[in-house]
N, C-alpha and C positions, 0 to 999 in steps of 0.2 A: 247431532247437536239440536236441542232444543231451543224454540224461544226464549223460555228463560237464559238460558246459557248466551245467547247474545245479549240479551237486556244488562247482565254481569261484566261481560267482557267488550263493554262497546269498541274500546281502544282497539283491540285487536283487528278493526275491520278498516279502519284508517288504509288508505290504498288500497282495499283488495276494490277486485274489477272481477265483470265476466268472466276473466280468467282461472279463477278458482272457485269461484260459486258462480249458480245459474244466474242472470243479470237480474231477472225478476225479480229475484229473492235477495239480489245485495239493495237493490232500490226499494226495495219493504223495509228490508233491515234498516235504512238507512233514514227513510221517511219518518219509523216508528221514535227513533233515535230521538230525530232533532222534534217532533209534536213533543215526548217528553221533555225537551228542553223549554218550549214556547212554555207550557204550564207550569214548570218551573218558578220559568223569570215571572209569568201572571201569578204565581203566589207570592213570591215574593214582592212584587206590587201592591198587594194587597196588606200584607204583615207590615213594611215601611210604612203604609198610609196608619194602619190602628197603629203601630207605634209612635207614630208623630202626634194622632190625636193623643193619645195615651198621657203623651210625655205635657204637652199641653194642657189638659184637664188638670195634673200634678197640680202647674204651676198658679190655676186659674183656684182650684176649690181644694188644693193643699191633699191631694188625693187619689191613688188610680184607678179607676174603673176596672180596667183589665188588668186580670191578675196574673194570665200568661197564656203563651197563645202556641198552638202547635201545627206544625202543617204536613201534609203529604199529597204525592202524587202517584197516581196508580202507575207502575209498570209495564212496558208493553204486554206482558204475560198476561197481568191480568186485565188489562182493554179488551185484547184479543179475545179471552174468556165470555167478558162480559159480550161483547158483539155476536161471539157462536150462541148465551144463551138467549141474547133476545133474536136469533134469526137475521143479525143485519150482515154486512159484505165486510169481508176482512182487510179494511182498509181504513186509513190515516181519513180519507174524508167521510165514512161514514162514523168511525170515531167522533171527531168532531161536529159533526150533526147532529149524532143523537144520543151521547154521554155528556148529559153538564156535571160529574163529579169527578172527572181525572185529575182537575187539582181539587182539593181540599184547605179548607184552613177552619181550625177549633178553635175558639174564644173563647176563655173561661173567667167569667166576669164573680166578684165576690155576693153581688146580690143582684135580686131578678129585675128592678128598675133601669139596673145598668145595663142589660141585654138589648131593650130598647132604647134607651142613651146612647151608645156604642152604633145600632141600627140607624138610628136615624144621622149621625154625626158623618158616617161611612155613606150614608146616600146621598147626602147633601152633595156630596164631590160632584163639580161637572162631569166627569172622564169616569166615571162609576155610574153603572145602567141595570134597575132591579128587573130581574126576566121570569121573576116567581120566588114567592116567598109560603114557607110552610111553617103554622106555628103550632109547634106542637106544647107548647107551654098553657096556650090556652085551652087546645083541644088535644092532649095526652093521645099517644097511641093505647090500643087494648094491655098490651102488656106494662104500662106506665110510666115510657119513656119519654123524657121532655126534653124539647130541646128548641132554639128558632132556628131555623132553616133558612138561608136567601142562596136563591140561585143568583149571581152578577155576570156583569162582563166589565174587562177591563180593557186599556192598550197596553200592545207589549211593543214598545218600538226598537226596531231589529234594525240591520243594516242597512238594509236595503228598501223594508215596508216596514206598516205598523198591523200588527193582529190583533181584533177583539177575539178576547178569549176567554170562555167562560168559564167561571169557579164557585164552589162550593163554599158559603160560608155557613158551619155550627157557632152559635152565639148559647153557652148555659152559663151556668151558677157552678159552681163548685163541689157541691152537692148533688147536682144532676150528673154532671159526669163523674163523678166517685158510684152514681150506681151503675151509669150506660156502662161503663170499665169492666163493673164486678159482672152485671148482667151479660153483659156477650159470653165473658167465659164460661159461669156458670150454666148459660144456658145452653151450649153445647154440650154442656159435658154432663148434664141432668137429661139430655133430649132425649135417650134411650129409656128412661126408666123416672117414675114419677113425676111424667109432664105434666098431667093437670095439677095438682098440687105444690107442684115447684113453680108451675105458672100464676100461680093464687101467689105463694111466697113474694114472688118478685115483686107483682104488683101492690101487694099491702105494704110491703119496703120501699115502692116510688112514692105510695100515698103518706107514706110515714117523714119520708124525706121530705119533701112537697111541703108538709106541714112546718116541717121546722124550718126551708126556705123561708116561706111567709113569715115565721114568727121574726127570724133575725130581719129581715125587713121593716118588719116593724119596732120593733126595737132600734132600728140604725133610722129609721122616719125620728122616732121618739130623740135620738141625742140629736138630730138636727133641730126637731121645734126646741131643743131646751140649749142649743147654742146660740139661739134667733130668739131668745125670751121667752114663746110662746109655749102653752102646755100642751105637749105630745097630742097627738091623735092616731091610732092606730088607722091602718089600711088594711080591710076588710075586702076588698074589689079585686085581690089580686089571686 
């Protein structure tokens, strides 16, 4: 039986002991089990907080920022993976040492203003701690993928203690992740054959998309000055 095959069948290890696996190997099982639980509950801390802002901003500007939000957490499988490729010790504490992305959480806001509205609403939280932020909105990766990036930590308070525990927040537009989506697949499945040119493809379609981000921004600037009296001004800085 494989790791994964435990990460599947956790239930079934409920009572076993040294007596039917090696002891070592039920206390790995056992460790990896409950870490994916602790990240768990710290996403879902996370997703209640943007939800309550969420629900709030509704009430306050008749409106939601966030348009829907999605989360995941890696599997022991693949923790394990990721620890044998960077060279670290297969273990529950070097896991959490040196992977800040075992939970995750996606934010997908309707326009690019909102990404940092949403950012800054979320750090305000006293119990919410920024441990690095990557904006790739401003500064696009080579292949033209945007998106803001915050590493956090949150508590997670358990029975007995409380855990800072760190998560992964994606904060895009709608249209960023409509292409990160199409881009992952395609570009595995292009990787063999026609790289450079499928690698041009993708890019002139983030700069394509990119550009109509901005535009509806500017147009959604434009119905707010002409709800306020004033005559629109595009936003050109973005």
């Amino acid at each position: 039986m494989n790791i994964q095959d435990y990460t599947n069948t956790a239930y079934l290890f409920e009572g076993i002991t040294g007596d039917f696996l090696p002891a070592d190997m039920v206390k790995t099982i056992r460790s990896f089990i409950a870490t994916e639980n602790i990240y768990l509950s710290a996403s879902r801390e996370i997703v209640t907080k943007l939800e309550n802002l969420n629900n709030d901003f509704k009430y306050a500007h008749e409106r939601n920022p966030i348009h829907h939000i999605n989360t995941r957490v890696k599997t022991p499988v693949s923790i394990v993976k990721k620890l044998q490729k960077r060279g670290y010790e297969l273990t529950v504490k070097a896991a959490r040492e040196n992977l800040t992305d075992i939970a995750g959480v996606r934010v997908i806001c309707s326009y690019i203003d909102d990404i940092y509205l949403i950012r800054d609403l979320l750090l305000s939280q006293d119990d919410i701690e920024l441990i690095r932020t990557s904006d790739y909105i401003k500064n696009p990766k080579p292949n033209g993928y945007r998106s803001l990036h915050l590493i956090v930590t949150v508590p997670v308070f358990l029975t007995t203690k409380v855990e800072i525990v760190n998560v992964e927040i994606q904060i895009r537009t709608i249209a960023m992740d409509f292409w990160a989506s199409l881009e992952h697949e395609l570009a595995y499945k292009l990787a063999d054959r026609k790289r450079d040119s499928a690698f041009l493809e993708l890019k002139e379609c983030a700069d394509e998309i990119a550009d109509i981000d901005n535009r509806m921004q500017n147009l959604y600037n434009i119905t707010i000055h002409l709800e306020n009296g004033s005559p629109g001004q595009q936003n050109n800085d973005i």
